[in-house]
TORLOLO-458275 format. One line per field, with one value per residue (C-alpha): residue number from 1; residue in three letters; z, y, x. Coordinates in pm, 1 decimal, padded with zeros to 6 digits. Layout:
k (NUM/...)
r (Ala/...)
pz (Z/...)
py (Y/...)
px (X/...)
REM end
This chain:
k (1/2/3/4/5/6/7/8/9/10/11/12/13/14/15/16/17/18/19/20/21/22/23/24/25/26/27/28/29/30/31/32/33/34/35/36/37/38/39/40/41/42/43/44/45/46/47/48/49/50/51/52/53/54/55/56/57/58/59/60/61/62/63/64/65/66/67/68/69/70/71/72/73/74/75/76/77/78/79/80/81/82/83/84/85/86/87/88/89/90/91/92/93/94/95/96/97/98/99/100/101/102/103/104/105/106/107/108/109/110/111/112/113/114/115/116/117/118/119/120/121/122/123/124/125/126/127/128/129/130/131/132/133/134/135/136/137/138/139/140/141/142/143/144/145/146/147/148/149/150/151/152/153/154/155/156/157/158/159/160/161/162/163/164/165/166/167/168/169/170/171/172/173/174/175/176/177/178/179/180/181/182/183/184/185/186/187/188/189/190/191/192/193/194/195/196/197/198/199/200/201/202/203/204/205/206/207/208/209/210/211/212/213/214/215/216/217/218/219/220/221/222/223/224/225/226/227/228/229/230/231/232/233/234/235/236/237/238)
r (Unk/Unk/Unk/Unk/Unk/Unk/Unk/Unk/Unk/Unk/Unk/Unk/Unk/Unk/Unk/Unk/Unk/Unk/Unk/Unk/Unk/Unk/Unk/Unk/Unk/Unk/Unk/Unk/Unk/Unk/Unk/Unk/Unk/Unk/Unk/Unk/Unk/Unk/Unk/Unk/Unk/Unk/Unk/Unk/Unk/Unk/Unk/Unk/Unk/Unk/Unk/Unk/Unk/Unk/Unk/Unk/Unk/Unk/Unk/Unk/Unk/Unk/Unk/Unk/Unk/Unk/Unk/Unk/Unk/Unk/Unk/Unk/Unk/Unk/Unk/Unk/Unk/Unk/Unk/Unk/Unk/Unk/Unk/Unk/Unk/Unk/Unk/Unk/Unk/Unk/Unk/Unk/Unk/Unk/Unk/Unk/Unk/Unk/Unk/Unk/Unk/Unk/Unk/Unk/Unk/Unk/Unk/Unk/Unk/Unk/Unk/Unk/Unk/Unk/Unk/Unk/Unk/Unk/Unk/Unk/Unk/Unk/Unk/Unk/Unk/Unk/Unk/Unk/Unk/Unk/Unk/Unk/Unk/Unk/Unk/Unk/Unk/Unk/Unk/Unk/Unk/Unk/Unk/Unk/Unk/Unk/Unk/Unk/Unk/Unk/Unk/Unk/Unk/Unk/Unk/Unk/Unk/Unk/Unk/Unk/Unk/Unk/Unk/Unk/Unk/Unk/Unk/Unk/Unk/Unk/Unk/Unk/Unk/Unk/Unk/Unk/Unk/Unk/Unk/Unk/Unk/Unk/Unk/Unk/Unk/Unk/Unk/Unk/Unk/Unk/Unk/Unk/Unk/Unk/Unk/Unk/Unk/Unk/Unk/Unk/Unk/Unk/Unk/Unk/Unk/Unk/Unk/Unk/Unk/Unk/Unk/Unk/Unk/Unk/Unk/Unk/Unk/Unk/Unk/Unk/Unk/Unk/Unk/Unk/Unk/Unk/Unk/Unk/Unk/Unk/Unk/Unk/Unk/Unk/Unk/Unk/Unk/Unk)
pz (-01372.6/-01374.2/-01266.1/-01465.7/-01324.2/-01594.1/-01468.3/-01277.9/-01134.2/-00956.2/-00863.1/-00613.4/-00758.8/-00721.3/-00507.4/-00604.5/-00426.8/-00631.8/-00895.2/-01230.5/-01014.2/-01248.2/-01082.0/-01203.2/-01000.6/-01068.4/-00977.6/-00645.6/-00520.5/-00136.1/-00190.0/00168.8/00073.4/00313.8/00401.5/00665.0/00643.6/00343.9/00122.0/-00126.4/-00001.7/-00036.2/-00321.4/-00554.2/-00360.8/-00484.9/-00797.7/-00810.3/-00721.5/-01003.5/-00764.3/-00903.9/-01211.3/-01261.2/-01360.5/-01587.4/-01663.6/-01669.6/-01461.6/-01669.5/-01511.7/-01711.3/-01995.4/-02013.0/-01920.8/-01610.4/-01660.2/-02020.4/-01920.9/-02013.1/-01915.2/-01596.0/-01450.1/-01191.4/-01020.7/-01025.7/-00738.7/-00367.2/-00100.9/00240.1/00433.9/00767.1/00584.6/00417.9/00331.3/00471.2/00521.8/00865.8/00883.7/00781.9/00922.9/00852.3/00620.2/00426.4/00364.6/00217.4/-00005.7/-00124.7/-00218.8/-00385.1/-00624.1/-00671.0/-00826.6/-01058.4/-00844.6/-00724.1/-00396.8/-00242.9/00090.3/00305.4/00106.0/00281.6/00640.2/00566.5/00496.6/00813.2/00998.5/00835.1/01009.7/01309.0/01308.0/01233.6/01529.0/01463.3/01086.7/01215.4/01408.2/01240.9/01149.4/01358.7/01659.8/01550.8/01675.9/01450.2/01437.4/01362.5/01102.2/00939.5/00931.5/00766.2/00480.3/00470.7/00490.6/00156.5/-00000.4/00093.6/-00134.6/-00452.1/-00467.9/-00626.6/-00844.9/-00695.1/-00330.3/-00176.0/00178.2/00346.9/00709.4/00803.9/01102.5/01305.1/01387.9/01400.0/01719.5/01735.2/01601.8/01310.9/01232.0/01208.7/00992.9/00783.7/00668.5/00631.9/00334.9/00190.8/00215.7/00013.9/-00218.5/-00340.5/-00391.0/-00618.4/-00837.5/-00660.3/-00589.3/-00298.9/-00195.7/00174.3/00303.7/00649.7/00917.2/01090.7/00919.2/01092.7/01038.6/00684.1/00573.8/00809.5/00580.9/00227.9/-00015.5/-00133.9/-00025.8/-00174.6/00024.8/-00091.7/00012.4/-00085.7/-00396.2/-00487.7/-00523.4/-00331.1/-00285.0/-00412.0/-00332.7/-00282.6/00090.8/00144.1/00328.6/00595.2/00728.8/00940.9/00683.2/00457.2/00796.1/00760.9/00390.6/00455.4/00761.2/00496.4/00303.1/00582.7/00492.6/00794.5/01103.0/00999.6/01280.6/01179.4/01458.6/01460.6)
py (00628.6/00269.2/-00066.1/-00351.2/-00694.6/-00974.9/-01364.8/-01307.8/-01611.9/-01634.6/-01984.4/-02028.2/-02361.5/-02558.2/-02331.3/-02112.2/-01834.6/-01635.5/-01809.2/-01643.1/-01275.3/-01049.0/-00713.4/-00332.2/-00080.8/00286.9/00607.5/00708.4/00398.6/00285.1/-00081.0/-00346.9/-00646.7/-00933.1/-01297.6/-01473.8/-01575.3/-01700.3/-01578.4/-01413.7/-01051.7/-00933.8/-01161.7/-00960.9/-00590.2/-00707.0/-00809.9/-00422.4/-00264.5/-00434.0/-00557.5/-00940.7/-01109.3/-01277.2/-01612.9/-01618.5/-01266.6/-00936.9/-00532.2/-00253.1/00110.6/00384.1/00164.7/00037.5/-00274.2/-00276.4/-00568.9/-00464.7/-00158.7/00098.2/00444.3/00600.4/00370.8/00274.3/00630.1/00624.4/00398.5/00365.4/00082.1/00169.9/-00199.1/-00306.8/-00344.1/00004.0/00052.8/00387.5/00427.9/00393.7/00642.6/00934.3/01152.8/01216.5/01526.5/01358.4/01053.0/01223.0/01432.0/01088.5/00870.3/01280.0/01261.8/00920.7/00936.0/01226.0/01483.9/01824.1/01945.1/02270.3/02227.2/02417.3/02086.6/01837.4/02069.6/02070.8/01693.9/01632.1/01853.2/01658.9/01335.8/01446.0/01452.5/01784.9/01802.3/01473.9/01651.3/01644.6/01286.2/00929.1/00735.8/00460.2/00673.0/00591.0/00379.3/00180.6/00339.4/00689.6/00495.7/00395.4/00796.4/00894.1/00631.3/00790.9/01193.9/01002.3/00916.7/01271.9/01422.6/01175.1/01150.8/00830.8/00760.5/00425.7/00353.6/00020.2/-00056.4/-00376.1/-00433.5/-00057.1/00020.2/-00202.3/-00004.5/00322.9/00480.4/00660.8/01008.6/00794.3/00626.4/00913.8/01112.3/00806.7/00768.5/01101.8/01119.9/00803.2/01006.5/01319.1/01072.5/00959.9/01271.4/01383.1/01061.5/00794.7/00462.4/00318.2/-00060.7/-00201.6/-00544.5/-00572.3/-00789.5/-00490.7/-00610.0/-00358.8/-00061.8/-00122.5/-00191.7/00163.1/00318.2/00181.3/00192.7/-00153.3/-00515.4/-00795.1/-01111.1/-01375.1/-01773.4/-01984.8/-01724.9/-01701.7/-01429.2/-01531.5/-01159.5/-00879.3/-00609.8/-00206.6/-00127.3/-00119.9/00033.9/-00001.4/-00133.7/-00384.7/-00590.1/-00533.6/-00688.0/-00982.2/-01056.8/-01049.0/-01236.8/-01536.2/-01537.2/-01548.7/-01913.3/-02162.4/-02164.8/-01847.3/-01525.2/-01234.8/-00913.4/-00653.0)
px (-00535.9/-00672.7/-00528.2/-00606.8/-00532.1/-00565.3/-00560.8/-00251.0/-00110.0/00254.5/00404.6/00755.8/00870.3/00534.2/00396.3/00125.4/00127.9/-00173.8/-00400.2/-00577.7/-00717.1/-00829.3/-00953.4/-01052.3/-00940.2/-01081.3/-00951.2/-01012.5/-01060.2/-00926.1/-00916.6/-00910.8/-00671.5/-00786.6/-00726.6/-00511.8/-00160.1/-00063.1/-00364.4/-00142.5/-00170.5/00225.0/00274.6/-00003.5/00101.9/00465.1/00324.4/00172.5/00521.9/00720.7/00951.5/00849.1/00740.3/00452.9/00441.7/00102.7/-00138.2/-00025.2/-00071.9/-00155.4/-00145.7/-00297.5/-00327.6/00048.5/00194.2/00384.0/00614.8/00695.6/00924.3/00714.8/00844.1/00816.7/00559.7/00743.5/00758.1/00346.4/00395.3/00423.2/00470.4/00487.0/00576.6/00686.7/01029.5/01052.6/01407.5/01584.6/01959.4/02031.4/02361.4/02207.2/01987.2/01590.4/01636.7/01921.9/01726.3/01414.9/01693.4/01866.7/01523.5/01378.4/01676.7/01712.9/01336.9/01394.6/01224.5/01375.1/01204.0/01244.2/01378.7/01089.3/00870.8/01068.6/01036.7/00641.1/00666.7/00866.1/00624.4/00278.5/00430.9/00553.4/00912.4/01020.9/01223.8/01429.6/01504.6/01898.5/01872.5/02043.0/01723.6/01982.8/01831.9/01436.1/01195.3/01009.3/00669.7/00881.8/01089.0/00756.0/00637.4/00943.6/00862.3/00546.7/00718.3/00885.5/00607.3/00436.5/00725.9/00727.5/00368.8/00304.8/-00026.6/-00100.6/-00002.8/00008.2/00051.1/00134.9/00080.0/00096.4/-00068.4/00182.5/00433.6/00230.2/00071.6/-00278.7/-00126.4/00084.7/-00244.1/-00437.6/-00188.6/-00169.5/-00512.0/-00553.7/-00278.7/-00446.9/-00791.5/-00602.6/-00472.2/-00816.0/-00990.7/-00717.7/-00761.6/-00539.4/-00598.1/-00505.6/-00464.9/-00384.1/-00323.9/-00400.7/-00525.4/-00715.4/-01012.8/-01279.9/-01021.4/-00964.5/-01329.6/-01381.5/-01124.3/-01187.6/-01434.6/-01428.8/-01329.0/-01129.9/-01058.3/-00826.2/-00771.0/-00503.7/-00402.6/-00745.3/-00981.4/-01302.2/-01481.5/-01469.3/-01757.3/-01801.3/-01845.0/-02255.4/-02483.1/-02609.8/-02301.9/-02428.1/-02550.1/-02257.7/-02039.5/-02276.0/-02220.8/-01859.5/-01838.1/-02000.5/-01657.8/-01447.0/-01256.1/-01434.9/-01185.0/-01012.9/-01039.5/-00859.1/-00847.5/-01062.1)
REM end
């Protein structure tokens, strides 16, 4: 699958939030989504999801227009977000079996135990997700996406919540994804991490897109060249 991105622009009122990007995004492909506050970061993953319309440009996936209702493109994708939305009054187990169905897909139930298991919290299966903490709320989004296995997975903010053993597990799924012909794209303020993790970088300012480069090597110099396009004044933590 491919993601093509074609001088998309999205305004709130006379606000514009993201200005004419047009990307390429090939299979396999772990894609760094930079900038500070503001940049346009959520507003282009959202964009991605479907969950908003774009004001000018349009998203293909796999050759078909996202916006335009084309069939079942909606269940290629993933977003895993600091506001992941899981029912509160039921427990683990019966949350993975509502969001499973809900999508179409019929999972045996020792695949939602190895899912559980993969992220940790096999042995809060039974407990209220009411009862989580927030970084084991966020692993149970990700035991979700584990089970639907979405095509294109975008991730906003994720490492958060998540401890060292959440992290780990994490980019190890994202790793899995790739090789079997994912993409993956993740907005983040964990610059060093993310540039670490992915295989390419794109940093926006004020809605725009202002780079957009495969990681290099040697990786010193490639930290260099993008240190240059770091808007003047602008830190972001390492």
């Amino acid at each position: 699958m491919r993601v093509a991105i074609r001088q998309l622009s999205k305004a709130y009122g006379l606000l514009w939030a993201l200005r004419d990007v047009s990307l390429d995004i090939g299979p396999g492909e772990r894609v760094a989504l930079l900038g500070p506050n503001g940049a346009g970061k959520t507003t282009l993953l959202k964009l991605l999801s479907g969950l908003i319309y774009p004001t000018m440009g349009e998203i293909e996936l796999g050759g078909e227009r996202l916006h335009q209702g084309a069939h079942g493109l909606r269940s290629w994708i993933g977003f895993l977000s600091p506001h992941e939305h899981l029912y509160e009054n039921l427990t683990v187990k019966e949350n993975l079996r509502f969001f499973t169905s809900l999508y179409g897909k019929r999972r045996d139930p020792r695949e939602t135990d190895k899912a559980l298991d993969e992220v940790g919290l096999a042995s809060w299966a039974g407990s209220d997700v009411a009862s989580l903490s927030s970084g084991m709320k966020c692993r149970l989004a990700l035991a979700k996406w584990l089970l639907l296995e979405p095509k294109l997975m975008l991730l906003d903010e994720p490492y958060g919540a998540l401890d060292g053993s959440g992290v780990d597990r994490l980019e190890s799924y994202l790793e899995g994804l790739c090789q079997r012909g994912g993409i993956a794209v993740m907005a983040t303020h964990h610059v060093s991490r993310a540039l670490s993790l992915c295989s390419r970088a794109i940093i926006l300012h004020q809605g725009s897109l202002v780079f957009d480069e495969p990681r290099q090597e040697p990786w010193e110099s490639f930290q260099r060249a993008f240190a240059d396009f770091l808007p003047r004044g602008e830190r972001w933590s390492s």
